[in-house]
N, C-alpha and C positions, 0 to 999 in steps of 0.2 A: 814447339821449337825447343831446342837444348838448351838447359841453362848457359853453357859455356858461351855457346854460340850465340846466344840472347846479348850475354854480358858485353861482346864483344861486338857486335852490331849496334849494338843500343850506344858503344861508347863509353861504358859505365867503368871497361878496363882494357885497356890496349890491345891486349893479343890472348889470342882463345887459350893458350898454352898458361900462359900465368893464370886464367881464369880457373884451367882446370886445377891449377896449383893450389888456388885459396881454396876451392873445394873438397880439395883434397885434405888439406891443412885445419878446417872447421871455420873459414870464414867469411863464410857466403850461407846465411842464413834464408831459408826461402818456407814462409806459410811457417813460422814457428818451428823449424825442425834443421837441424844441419843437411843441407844437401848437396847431391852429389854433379858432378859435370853435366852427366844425363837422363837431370831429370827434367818432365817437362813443365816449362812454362806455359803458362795461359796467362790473357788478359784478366784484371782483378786480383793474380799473386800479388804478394808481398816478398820486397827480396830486403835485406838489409845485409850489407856488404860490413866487413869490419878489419882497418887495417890502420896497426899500432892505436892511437888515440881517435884516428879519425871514424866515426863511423857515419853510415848512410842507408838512408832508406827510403826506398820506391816502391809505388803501387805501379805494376804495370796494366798500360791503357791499351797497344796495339802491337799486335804483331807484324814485321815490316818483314821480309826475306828479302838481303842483300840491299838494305838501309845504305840511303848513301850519307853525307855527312849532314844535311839539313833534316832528313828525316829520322836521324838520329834519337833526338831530344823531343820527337812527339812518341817514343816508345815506352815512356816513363816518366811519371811525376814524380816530385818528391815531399817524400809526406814528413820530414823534421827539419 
């Protein structure tokens, strides 16, 4: 699955379009490396998000297509 479209299934950011934006912008770190909208996630990535002070970081566990909003929050733990 696409990062973007990960981000934004998972709940992790509102809407695919601003996801592709922090990626764009360098703040959406995935597996130690700046990545991009479409790159692909797997189970076991590491994504750490960063915006202004807040930062955040997830191992993802499953991949869900078209997650609805309960299934959301078993697409990712949070590892800090």
């Amino acid at each position: 699955m696409r990062l973007d479209k990960f981000l934004k299934d998972s709940r992790l950011i509102k809407r695919r379009t601003i996801a592709k934006e922090a990626c764009h912008r360098g703040r959406i770190i995935l597996n130690g490396r700046v990545a991009k909208a479409g790159s692909e996630v797997k189970p076991g990535d590491v994504i750490e998000l960063s915006f202004g002070e807040k930062k955040t970081r997830v191992r993802v566990d499953n991949i869900i297509e078209h997650a609805g909003k309960d299934q959301a929050r078993n697409m990712y733990e949070l590892m800090e």
